[in-house]
C-alpha positions in Angstrom: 14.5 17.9 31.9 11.1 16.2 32.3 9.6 18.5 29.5 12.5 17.7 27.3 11.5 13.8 27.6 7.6 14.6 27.4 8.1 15.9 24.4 10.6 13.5 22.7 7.9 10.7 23.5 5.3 12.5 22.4 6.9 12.9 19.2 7.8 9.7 19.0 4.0 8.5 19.8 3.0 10.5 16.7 5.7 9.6 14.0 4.7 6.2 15.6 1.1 6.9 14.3 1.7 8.3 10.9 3.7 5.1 10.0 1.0 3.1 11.3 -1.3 5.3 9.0 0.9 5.3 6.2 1.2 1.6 6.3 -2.4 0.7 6.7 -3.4 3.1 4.1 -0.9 1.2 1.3 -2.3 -2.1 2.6 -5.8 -0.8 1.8 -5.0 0.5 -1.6 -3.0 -3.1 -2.5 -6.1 -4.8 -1.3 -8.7 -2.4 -3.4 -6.3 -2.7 -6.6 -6.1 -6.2 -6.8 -9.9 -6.4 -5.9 -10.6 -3.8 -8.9 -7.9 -6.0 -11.3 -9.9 -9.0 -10.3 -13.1 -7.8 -11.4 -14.1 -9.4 -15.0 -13.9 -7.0 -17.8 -10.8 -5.3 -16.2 -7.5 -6.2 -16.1 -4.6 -6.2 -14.0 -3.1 -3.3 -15.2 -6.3 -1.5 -14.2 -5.6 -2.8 -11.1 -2.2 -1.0 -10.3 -3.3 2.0 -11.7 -6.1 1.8 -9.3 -3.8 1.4 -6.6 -1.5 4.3 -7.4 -4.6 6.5 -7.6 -5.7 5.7 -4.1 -2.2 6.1 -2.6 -1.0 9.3 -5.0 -4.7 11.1 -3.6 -4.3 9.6 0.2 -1.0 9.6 0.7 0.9 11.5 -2.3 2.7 10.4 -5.5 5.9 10.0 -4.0 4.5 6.9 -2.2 2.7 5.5 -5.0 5.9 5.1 -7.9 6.8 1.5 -7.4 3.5 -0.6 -7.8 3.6 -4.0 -9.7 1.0 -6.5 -10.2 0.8 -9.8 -11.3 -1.4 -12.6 -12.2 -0.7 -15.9 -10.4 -2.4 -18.9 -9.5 -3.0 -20.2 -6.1 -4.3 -24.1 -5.3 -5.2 -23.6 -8.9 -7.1 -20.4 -8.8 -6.0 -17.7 -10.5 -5.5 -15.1 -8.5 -4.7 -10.8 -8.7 -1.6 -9.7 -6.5 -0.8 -5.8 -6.0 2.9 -5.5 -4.8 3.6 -2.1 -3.6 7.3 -0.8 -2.3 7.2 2.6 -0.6 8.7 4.6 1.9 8.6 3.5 6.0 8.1 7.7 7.3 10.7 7.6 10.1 10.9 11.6 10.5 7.4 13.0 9.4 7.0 11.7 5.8 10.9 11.5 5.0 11.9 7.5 5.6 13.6 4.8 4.4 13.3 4.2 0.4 11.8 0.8 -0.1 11.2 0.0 3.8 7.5 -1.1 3.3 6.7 -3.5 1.1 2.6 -4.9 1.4 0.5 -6.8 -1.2 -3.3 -7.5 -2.1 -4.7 -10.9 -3.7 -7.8 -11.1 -5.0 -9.6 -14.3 -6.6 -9.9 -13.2 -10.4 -13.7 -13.7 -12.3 -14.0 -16.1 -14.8 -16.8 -15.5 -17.0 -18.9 -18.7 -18.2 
C-alpha cells in the first residue's frame, strides 16, 4: 500500500516537472520571438516563425501550431508581442488543448 502511494507521488512529482518545463520553455521561445521580431530589418512575422522554430525543435510541432504576433504600442512605444496557445501536459505530453497561454514583448528598433 505504501509502494502504491510512493509511486503515485512520484509520478505526480514528474508530470509536475515536465509541465513546469513545458511551460518555461514556451515562455522562452515568446520571449526570443518577439526579441528577434523587434530587431530592425526583421519583422514580426519573422518573429513568430522564430518562435515556432524554437518550440517545434524543443518541444515538438504539436506545441508550436497556434502562435500569433502583433505589433502594439505601449506608453507610446511600439512594442513586439508573441502570443502563443499550447497544450498544459497533464498525463506525459497529452493535456489540455489551449490550457497555456504565455506571451513575449519586446521594445521594437527604430532606425534614424
Amino acid at each position: 500500500m505504501v509502494a502504491g502511494l510512493l509511486v503515485v507521488l512520484t509520478l505526480g512529482v514528474l508530470q509536475l516537472g515536465l509541465a513546469l518545463h513545458v511551460r518555461n520553455t514556451v515562455i522562452d521561445a515568446a520571449a526570443e520571438g518577439a526579441r528577434y521580431g523587434a530587431l530592425a530589418g526583421n519583422t514580426i512575422a519573422d518573429g513568430a516563425a522564430r518562435t515556432r522554430d524554437l518550440i517545434g525543435t524543443a518541444l515538438g510541432p504539436d506545441y508550436a501550431r497556434d502562435v500569433t504576433a502583433t505589433r502594439t504600442d505601449e506608453s507610446g512605444i511600439p512594442v513586439a508581442e508573441v502570443t502563443v496557445r499550447t497544450p498544459l501536459p497533464l498525463l506525459g505530453l497529452i493535456g489540455i488543448g489551449d490550457g497555456l497561454e504565455v506571451s513575449g514583448h519586446a521594445a521594437v528598433e527604430v532606425v534614424r
